[in-house]
gemmi code that builds the backbone of each chain (N, CA, C; Angstrom):
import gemmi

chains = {
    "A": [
        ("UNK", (-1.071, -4.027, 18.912), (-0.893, -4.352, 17.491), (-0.225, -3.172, 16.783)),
        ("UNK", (1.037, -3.600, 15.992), (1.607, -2.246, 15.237), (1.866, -3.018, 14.013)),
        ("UNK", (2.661, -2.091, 13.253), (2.918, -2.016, 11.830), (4.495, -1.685, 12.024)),
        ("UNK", (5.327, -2.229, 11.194), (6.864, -1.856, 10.587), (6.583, -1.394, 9.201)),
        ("UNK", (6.441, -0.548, 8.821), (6.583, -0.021, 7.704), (7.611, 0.456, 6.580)),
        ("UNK", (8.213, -0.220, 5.091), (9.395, 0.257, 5.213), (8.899, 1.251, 3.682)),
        ("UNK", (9.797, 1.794, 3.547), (10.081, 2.910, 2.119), (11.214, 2.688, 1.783)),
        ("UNK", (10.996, 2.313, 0.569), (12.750, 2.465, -0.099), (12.784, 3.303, -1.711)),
        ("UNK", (11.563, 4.403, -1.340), (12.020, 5.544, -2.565), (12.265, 6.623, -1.904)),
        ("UNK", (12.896, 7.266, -2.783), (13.194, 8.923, -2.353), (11.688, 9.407, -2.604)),
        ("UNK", (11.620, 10.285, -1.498), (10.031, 11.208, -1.379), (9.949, 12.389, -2.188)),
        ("UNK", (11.125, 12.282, -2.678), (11.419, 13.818, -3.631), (10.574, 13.071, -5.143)),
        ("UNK", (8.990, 13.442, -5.849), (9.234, 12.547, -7.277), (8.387, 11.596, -6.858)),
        ("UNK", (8.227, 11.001, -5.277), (7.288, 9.809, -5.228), (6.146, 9.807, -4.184)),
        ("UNK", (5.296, 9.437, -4.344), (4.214, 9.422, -3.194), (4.168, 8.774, -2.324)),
        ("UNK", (5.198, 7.608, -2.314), (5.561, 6.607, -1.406), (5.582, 6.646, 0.302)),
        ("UNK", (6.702, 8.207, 0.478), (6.778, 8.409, 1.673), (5.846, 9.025, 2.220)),
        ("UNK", (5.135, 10.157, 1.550), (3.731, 10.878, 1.670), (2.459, 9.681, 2.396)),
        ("UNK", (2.882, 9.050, 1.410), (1.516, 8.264, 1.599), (1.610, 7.118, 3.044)),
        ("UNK", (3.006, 7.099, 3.036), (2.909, 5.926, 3.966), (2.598, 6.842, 5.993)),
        ("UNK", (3.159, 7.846, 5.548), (2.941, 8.881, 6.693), (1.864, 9.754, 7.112)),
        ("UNK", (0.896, 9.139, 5.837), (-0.354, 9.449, 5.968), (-1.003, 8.053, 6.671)),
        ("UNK", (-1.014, 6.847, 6.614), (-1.679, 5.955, 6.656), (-1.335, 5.008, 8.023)),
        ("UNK", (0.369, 5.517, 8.330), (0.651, 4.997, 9.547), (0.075, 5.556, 11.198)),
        ("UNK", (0.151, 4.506, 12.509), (-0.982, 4.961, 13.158), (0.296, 4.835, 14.161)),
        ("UNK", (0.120, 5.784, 15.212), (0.326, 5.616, 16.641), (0.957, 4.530, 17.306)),
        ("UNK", (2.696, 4.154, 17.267), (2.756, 2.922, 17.824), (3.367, 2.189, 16.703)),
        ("UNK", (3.093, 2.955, 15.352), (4.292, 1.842, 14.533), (5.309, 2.748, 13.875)),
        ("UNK", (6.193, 1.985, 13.242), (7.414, 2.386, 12.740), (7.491, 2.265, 11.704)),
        ("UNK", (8.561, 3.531, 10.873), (8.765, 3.081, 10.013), (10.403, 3.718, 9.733)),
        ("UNK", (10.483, 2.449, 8.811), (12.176, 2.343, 8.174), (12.676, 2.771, 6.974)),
        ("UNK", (13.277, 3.586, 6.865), (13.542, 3.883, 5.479), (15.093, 3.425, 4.963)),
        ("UNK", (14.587, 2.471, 3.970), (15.813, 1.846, 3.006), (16.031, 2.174, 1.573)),
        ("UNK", (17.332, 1.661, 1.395), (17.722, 1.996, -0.332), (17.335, 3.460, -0.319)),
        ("UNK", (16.920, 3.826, -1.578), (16.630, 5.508, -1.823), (15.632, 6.044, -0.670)),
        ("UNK", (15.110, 5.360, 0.302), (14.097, 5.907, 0.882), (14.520, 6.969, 2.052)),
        ("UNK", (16.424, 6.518, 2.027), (17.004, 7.423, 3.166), (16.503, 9.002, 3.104)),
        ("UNK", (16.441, 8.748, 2.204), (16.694, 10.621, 1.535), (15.546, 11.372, 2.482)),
        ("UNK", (14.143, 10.302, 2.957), (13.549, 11.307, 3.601), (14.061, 11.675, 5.036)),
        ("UNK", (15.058, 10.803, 5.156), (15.694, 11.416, 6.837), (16.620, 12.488, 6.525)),
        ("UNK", (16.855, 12.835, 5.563), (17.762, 14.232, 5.714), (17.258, 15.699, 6.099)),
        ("UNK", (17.944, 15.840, 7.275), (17.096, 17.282, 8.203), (17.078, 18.691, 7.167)),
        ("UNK", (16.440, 19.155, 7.199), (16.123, 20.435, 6.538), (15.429, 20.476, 4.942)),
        ("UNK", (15.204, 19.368, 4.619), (14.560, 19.278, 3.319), (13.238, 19.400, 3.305)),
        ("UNK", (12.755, 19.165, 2.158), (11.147, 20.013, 2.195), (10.431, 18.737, 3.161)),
        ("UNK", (10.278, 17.761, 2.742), (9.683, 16.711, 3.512), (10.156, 16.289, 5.714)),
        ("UNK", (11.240, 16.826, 6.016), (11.629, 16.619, 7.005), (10.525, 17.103, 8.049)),
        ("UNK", (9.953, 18.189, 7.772), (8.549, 19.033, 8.481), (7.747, 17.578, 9.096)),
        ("UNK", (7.543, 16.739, 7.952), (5.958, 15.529, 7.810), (6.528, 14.447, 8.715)),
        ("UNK", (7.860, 14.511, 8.613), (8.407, 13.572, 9.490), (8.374, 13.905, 11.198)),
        ("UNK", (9.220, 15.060, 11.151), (9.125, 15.455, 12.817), (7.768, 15.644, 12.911)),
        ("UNK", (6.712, 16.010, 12.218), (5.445, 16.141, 12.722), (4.950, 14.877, 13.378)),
        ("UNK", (4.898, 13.496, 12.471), (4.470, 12.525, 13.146), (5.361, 11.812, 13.952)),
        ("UNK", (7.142, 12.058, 14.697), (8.271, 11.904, 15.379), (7.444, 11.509, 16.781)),
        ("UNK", (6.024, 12.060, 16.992), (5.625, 12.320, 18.456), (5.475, 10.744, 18.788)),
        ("UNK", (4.775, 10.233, 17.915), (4.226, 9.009, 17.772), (4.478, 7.854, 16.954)),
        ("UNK", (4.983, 8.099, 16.142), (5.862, 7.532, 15.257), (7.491, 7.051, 15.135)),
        ("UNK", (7.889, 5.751, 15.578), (9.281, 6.061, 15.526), (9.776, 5.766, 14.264)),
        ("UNK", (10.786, 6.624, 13.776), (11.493, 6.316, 12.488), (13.091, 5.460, 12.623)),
        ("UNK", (13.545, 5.574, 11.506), (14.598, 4.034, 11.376), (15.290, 4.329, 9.981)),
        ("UNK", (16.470, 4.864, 10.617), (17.459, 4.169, 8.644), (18.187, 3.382, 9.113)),
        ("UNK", (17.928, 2.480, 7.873), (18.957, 1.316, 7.763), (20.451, 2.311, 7.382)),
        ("UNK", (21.395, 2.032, 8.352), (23.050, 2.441, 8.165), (24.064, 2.368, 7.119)),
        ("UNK", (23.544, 1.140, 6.266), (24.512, 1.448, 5.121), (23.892, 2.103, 4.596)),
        ("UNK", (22.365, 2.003, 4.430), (21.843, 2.675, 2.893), (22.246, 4.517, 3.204)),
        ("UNK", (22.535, 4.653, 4.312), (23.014, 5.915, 4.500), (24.005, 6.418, 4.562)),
        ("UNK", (25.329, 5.664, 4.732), (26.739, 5.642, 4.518), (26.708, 5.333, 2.746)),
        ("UNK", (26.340, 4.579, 2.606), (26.213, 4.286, 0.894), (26.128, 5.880, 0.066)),
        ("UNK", (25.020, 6.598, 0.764), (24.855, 7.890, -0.264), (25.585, 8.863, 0.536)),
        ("UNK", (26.183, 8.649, 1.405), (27.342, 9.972, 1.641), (26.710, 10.695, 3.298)),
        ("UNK", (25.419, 9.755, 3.480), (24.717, 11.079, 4.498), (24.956, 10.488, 5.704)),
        ("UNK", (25.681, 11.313, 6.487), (26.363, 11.337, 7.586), (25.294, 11.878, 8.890)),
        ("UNK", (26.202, 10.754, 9.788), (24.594, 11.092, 11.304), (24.127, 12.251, 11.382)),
        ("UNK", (25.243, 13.061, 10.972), (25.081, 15.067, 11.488), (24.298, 15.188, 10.314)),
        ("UNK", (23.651, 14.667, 9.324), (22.757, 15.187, 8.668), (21.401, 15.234, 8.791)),
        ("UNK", (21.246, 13.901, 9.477), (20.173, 13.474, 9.650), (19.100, 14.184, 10.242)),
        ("UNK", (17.717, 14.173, 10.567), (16.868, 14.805, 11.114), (16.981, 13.785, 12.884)),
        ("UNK", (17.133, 14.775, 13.620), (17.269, 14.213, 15.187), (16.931, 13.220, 15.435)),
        ("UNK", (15.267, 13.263, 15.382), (14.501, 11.682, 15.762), (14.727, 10.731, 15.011)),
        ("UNK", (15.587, 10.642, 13.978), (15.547, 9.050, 13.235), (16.724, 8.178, 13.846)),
        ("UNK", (16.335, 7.004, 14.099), (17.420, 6.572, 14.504), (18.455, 5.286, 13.810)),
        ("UNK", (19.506, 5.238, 13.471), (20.231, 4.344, 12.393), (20.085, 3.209, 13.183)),
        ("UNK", (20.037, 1.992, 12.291), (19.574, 0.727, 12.393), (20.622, -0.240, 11.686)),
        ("UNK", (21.361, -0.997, 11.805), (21.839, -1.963, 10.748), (20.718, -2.858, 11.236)),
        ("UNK", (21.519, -3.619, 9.396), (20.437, -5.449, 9.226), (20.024, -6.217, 10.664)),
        ("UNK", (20.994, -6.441, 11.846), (20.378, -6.585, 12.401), (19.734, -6.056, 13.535)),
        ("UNK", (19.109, -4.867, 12.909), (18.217, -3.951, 13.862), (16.971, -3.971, 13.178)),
        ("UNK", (17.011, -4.232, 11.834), (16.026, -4.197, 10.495), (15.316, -5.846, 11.372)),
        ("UNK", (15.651, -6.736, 11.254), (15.684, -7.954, 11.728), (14.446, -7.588, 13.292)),
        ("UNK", (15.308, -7.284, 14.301), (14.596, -7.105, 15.253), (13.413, -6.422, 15.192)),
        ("UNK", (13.059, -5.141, 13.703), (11.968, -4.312, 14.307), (10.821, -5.099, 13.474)),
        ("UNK", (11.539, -6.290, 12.632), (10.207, -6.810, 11.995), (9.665, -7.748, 13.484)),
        ("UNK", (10.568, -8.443, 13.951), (9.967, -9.186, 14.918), (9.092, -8.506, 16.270)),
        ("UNK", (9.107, -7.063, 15.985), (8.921, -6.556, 17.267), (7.155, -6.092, 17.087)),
        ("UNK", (7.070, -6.053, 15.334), (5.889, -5.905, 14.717), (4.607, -7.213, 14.679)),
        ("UNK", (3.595, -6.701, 14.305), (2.877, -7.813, 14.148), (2.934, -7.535, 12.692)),
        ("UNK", (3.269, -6.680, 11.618), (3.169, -7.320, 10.108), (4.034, -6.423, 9.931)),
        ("UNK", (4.373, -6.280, 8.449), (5.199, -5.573, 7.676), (4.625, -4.684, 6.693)),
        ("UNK", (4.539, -3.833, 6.314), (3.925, -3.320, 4.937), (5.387, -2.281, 4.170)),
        ("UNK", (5.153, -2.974, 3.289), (6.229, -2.158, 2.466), (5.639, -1.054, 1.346)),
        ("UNK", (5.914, -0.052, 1.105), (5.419, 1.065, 0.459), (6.291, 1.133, -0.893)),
        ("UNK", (6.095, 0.507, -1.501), (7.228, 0.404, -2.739), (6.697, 1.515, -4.231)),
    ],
    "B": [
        ("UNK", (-4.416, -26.604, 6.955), (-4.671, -24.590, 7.082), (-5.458, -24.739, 8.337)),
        ("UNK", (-5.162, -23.834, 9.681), (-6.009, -23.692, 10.226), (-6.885, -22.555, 10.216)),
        ("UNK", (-6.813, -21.578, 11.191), (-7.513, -20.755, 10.337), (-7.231, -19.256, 9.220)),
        ("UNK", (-8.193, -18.905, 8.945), (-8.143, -18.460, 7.983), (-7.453, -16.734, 7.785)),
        ("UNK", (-6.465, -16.497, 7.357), (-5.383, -15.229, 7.661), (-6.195, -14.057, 7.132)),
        ("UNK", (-5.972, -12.743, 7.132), (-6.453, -11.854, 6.711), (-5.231, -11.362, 5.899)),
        ("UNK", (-5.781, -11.738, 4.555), (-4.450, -10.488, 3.580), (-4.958, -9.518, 2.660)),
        ("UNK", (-3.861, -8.761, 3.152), (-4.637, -6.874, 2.221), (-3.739, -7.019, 0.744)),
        ("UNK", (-3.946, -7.195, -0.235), (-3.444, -6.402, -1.181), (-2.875, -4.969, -1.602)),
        ("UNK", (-2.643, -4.187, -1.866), (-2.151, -2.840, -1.404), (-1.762, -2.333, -2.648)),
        ("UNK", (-2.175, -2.136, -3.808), (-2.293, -1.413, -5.075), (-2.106, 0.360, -5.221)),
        ("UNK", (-0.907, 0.736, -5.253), (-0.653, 2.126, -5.370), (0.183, 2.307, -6.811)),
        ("UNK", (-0.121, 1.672, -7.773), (0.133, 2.354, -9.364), (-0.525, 1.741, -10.528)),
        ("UNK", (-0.473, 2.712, -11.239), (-1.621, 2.630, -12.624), (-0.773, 1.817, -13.197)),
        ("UNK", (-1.933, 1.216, -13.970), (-2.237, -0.184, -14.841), (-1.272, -0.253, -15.394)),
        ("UNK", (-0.793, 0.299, -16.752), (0.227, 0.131, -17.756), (1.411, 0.752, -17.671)),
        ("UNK", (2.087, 1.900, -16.870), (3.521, 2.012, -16.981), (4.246, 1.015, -16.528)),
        ("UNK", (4.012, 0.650, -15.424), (4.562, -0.703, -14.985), (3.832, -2.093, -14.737)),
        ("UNK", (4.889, -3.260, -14.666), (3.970, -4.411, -14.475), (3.076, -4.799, -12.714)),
        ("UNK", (3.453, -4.309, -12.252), (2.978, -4.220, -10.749), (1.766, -4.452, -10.703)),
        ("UNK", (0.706, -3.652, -11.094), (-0.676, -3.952, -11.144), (-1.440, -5.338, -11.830)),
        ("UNK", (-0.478, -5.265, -12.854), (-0.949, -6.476, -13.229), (-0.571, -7.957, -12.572)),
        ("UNK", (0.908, -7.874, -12.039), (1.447, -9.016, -11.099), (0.287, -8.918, -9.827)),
        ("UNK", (-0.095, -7.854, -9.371), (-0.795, -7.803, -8.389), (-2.245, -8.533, -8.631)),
        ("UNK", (-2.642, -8.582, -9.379), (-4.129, -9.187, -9.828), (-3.671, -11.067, -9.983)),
        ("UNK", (-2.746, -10.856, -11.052), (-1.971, -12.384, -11.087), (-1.882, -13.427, -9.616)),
        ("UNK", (-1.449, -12.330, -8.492), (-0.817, -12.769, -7.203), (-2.300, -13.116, -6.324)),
        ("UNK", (-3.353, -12.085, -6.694), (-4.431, -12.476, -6.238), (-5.366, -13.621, -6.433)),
        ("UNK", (-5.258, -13.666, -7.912), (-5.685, -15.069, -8.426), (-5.516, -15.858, -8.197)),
        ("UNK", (-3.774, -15.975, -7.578), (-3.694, -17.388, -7.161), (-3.709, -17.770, -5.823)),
        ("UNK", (-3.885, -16.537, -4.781), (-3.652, -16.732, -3.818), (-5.474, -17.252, -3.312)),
        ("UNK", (-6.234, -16.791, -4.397), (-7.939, -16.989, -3.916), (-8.208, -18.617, -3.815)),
        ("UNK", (-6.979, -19.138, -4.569), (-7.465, -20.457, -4.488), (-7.292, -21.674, -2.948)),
        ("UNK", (-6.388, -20.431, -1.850), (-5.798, -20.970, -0.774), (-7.055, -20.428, 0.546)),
        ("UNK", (-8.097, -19.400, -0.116), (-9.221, -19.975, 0.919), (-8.861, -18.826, 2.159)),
        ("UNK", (-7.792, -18.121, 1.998), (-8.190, -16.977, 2.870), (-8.880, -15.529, 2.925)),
        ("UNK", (-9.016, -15.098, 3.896), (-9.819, -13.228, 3.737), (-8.538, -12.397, 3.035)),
        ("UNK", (-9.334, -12.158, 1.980), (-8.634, -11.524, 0.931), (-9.098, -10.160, 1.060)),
        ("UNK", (-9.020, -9.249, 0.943), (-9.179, -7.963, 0.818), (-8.040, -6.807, -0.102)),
        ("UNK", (-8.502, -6.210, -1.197), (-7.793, -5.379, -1.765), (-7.938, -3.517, -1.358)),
        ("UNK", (-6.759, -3.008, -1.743), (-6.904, -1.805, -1.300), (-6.168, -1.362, -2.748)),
        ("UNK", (-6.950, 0.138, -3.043), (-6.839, 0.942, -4.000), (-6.215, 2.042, -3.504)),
        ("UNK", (-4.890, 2.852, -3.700), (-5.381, 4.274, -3.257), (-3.808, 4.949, -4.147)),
        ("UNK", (-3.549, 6.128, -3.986), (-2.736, 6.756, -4.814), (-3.376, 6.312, -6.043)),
        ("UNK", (-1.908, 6.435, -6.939), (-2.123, 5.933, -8.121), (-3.371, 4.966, -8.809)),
        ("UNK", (-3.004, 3.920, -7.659), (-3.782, 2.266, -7.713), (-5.008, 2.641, -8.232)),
        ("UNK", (-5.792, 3.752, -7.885), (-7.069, 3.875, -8.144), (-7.013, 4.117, -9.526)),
        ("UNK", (-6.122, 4.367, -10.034), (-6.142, 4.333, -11.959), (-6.458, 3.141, -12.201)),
        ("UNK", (-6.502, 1.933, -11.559), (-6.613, 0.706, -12.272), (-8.113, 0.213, -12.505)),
        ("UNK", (-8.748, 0.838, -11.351), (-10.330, 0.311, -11.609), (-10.769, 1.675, -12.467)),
        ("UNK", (-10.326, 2.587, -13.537), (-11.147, 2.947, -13.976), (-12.289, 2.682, -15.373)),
        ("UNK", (-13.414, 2.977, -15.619), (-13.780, 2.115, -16.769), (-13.424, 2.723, -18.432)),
        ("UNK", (-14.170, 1.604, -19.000), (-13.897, 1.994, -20.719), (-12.033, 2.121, -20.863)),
        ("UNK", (-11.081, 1.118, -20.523), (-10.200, 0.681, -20.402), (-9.863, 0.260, -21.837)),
        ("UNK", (-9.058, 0.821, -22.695), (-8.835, 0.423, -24.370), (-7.401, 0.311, -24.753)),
        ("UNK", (-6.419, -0.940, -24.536), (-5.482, -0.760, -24.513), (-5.192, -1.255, -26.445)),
        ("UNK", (-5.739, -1.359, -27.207), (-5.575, -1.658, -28.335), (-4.437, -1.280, -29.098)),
        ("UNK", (-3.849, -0.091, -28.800), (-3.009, 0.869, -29.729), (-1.591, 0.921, -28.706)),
        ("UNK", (-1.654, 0.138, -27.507), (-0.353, 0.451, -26.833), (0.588, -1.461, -26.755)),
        ("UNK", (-0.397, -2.507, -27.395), (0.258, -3.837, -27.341), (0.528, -4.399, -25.984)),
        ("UNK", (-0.477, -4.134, -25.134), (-0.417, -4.869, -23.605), (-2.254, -5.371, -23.788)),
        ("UNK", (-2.490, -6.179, -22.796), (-3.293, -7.028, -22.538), (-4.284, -5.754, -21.193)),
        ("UNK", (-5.105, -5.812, -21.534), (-6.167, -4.604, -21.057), (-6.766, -5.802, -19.990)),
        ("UNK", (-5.975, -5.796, -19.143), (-6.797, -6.237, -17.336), (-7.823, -6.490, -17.008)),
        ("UNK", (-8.297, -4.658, -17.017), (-9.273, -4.216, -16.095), (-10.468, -5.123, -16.167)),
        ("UNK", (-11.245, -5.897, -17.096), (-12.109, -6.952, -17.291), (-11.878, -8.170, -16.296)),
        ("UNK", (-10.226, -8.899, -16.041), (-10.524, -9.217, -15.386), (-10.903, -9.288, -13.416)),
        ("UNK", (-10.517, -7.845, -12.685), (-11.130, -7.162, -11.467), (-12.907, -7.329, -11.848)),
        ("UNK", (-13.726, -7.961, -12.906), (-15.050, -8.299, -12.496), (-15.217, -9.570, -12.620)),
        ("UNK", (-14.611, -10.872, -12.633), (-14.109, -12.156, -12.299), (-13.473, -12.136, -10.709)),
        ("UNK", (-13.268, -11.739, -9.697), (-12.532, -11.857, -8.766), (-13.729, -12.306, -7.680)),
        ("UNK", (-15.385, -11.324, -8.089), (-16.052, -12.232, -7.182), (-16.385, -13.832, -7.410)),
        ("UNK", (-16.122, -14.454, -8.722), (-16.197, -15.985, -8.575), (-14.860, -16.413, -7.591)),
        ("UNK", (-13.966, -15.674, -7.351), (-13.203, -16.771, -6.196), (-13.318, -15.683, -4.806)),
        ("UNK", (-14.298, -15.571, -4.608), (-14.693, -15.133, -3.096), (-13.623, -13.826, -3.176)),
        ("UNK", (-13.266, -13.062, -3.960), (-12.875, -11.912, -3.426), (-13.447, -10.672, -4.173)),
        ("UNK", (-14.264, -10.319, -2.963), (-15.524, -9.584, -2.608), (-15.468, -8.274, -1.928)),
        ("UNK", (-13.731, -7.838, -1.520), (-13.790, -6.669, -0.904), (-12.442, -5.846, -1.265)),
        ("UNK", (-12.972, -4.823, -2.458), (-11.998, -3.774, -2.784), (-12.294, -2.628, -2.472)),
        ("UNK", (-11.347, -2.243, -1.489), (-11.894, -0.476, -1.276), (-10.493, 0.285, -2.022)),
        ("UNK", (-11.561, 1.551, -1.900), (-10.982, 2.005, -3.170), (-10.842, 3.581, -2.298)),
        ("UNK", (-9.392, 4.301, -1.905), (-9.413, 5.274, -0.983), (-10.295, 6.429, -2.029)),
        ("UNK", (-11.001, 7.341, -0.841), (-11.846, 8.597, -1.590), (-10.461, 9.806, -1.940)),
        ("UNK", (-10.107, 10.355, -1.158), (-9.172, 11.450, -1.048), (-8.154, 11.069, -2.461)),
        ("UNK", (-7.462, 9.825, -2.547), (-6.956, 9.493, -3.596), (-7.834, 9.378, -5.064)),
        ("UNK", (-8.896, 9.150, -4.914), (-9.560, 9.785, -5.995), (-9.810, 11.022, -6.058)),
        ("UNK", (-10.118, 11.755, -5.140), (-10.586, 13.392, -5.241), (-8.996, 13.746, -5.782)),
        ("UNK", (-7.847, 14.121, -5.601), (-6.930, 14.487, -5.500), (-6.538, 13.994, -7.197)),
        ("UNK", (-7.042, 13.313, -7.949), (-6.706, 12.690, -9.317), (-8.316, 13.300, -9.767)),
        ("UNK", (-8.999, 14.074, -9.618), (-10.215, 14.257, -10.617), (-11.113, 13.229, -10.848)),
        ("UNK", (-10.710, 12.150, -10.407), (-11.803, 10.756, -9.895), (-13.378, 11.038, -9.557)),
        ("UNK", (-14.287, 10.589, -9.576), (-14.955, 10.310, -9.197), (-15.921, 8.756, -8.816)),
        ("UNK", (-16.129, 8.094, -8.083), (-16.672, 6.647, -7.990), (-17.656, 6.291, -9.322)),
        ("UNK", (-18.345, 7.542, -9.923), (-19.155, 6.825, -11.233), (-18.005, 6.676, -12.066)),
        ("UNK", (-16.808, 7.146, -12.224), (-15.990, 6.507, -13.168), (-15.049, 5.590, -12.913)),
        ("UNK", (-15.383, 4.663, -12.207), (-14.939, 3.163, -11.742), (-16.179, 2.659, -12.351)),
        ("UNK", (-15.295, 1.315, -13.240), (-16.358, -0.037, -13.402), (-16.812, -0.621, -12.211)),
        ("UNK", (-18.210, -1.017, -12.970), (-19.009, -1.405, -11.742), (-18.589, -3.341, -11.507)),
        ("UNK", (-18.251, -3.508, -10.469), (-17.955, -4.493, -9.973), (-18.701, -5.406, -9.049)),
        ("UNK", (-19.629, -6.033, -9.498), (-20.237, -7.321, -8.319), (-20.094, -8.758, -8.474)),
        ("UNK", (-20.457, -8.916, -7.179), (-20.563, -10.100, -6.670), (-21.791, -11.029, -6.434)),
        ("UNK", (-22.059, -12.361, -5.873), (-23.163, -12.865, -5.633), (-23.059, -12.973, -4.499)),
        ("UNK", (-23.738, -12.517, -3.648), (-23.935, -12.958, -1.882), (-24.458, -14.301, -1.921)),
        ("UNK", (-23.506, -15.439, -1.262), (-24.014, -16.765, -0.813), (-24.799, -16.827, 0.295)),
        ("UNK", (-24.542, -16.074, 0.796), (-25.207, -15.835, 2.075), (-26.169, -15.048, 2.140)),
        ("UNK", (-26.503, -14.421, 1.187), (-28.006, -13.906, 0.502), (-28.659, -13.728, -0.425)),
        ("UNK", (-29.108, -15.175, -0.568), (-30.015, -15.959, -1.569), (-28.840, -15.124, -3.012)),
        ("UNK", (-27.804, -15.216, -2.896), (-27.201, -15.054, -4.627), (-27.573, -13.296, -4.696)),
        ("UNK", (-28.005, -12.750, -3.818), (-28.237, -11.029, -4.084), (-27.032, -10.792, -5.233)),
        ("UNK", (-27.000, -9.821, -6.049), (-25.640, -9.441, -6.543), (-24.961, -7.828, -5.933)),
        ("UNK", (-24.082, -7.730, -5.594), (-23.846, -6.719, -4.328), (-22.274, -5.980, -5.459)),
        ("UNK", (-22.309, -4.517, -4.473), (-21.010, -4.054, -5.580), (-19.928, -4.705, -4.512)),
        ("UNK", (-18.746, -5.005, -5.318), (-17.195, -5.167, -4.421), (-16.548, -3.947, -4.310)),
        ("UNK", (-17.054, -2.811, -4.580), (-16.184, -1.719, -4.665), (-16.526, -1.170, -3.179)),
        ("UNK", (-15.735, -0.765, -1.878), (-16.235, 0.035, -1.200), (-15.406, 1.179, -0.757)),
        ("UNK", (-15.740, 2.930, -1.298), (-15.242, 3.673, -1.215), (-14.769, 3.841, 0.120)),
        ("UNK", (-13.529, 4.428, 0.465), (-13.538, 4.507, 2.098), (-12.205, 5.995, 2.313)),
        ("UNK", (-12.213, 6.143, 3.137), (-11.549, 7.374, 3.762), (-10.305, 7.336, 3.868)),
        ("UNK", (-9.366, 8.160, 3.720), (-8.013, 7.558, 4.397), (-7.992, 7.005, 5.472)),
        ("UNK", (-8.243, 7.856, 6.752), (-7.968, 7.430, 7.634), (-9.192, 6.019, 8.009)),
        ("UNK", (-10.254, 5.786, 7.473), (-10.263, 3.884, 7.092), (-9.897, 3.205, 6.615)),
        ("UNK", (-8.935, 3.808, 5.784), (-7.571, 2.672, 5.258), (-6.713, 2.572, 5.816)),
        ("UNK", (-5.979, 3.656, 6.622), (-5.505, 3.158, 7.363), (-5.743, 1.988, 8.863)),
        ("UNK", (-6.949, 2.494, 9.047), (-7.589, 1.113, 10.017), (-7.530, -0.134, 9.355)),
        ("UNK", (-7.857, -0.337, 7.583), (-7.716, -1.843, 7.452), (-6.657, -2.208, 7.202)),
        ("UNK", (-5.731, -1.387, 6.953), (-4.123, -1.674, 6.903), (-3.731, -2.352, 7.914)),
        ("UNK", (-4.167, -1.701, 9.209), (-3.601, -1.881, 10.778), (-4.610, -3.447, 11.299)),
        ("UNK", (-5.116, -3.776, 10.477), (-6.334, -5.348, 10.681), (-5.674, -6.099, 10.214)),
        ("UNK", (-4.595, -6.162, 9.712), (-4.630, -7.549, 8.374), (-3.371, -8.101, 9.218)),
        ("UNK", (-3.149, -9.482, 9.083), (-2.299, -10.729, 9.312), (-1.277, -10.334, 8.355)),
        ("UNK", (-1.697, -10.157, 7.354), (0.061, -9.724, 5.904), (-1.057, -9.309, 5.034)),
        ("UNK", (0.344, -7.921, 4.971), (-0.045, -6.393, 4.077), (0.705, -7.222, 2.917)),
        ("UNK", (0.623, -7.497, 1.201), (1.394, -7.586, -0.091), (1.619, -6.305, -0.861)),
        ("UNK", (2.518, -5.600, -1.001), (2.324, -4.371, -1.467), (2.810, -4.608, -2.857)),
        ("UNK", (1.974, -3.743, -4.138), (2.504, -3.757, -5.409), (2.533, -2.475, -5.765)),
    ],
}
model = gemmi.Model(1)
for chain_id, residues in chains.items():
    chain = gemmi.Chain(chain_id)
    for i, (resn, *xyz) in enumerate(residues, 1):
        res = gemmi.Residue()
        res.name, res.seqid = resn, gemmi.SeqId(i, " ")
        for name, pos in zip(("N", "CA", "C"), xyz):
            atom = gemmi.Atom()
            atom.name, atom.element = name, gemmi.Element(name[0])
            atom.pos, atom.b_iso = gemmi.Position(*pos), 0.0
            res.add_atom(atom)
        chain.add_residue(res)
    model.add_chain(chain)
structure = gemmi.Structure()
structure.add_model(model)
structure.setup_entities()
């Protein structure tokens, strides 16, 4: 049993991504859309919380929302991996629910 | 209907800057009438919403919080309310309204719906439910 989890705020300002990386378990994923890219950008204050839970946790940007704001693969933090719609598509089906962190 | 789904509610912002909390209570109301395990979750923000002595008089919105002690007449009987997200806001559980229910299943007892719980037991009932609704 897992979880797809998505974020679509910036973590900079919101508790959204904090919280959802607190609450996610071993085995699920999560996706970050719309403003939520921002937490895959490598070297920012939040990138630490991410590779911390990377062990067990797989992460996910959706591809435009990251071409949209300018941030290019070489920015990204290593372990996330870009996803288009239909990769978004597949990881809900791959889940047993969805929870969105809005 | 066969059987009966497990859905979490998922409440992470205070009452009046936005409409969320309140759509969220709205969404519950109507969903109590379809007869499944309902369960709400409080935590971040969200926990601003159960707090008491709630006086919206002077801001021209409709003050809620009265109705979260109506929710046990349609069988929804289980709001936890994360601890850490209260500690972290100056919270404490005596300053949540007190919220009960009637146990049918014991002789009408009246029982609280509030049950404080841990993060990491919210995250376990997160990881239980059939469909997470997030507001």
């Amino acid at each position: 049993m897992s979880t797809l989890h998505t974020v679509n705020k910036s973590p900079f300002g919101d508790s959204a991504f904090n919280s959802c990386l607190a609450h996610c378990k071993p085995g699920d994923a999560v996706l970050l859309i719309e403003d939520g890219v921002y937490g895959a950008v490598a070297g920012s204050a939040v990138a630490a919380n991410v590779e911390a839970r990377a062990g067990d946790v797989s992460f996910y940007v959706l591809d435009g929302d990251t071409k949209a704001r300018g941030l290019a693969a070489g920015k990204l933090i290593q372990q996330v991996k870009p996803v288009g719609y239909d990769g978004f598509v597949d990881l809900v089906a791959e889940h047993d629910r969805t929870q969105s962190w809005l | 209907m066969s059987e009966a789904k497990k859905f979490l509610y998922v409440n992470r912002k205070a009452p009046y800057g936005t409409i969320y909390a309140l759509e969220s209570l709205e969404v519950v109301l109507i969903g109590a009438a379809f007869e499944q395990d309902v369960s709400l979750a409080f935590l971040d923000d969200g926990v601003f919403q159960l707090t008491r002595d709630q006086n919206t008089d002077e801001i021209g919105v409709k003050n809620f919080s009265p109705t979260f002690r109506a929710l046990g007449d349609y069988e929804v009987t289980k709001l936890f309310v994360e601890k850490e997200s209260l500690e972290e806001r100056g919270l404490e559980p005596s300053d949540l309204q007190e919220i009960m229910y009637e146990d049918e299943d014991d002789d009408w007892e009246e029982k609280p719906s509030i049950q404080i719980v841990s993060r990491s037991e919210m995250a376990d009932i997160m990881s239980d439910q059939d469909v997470v609704l997030s507001f």
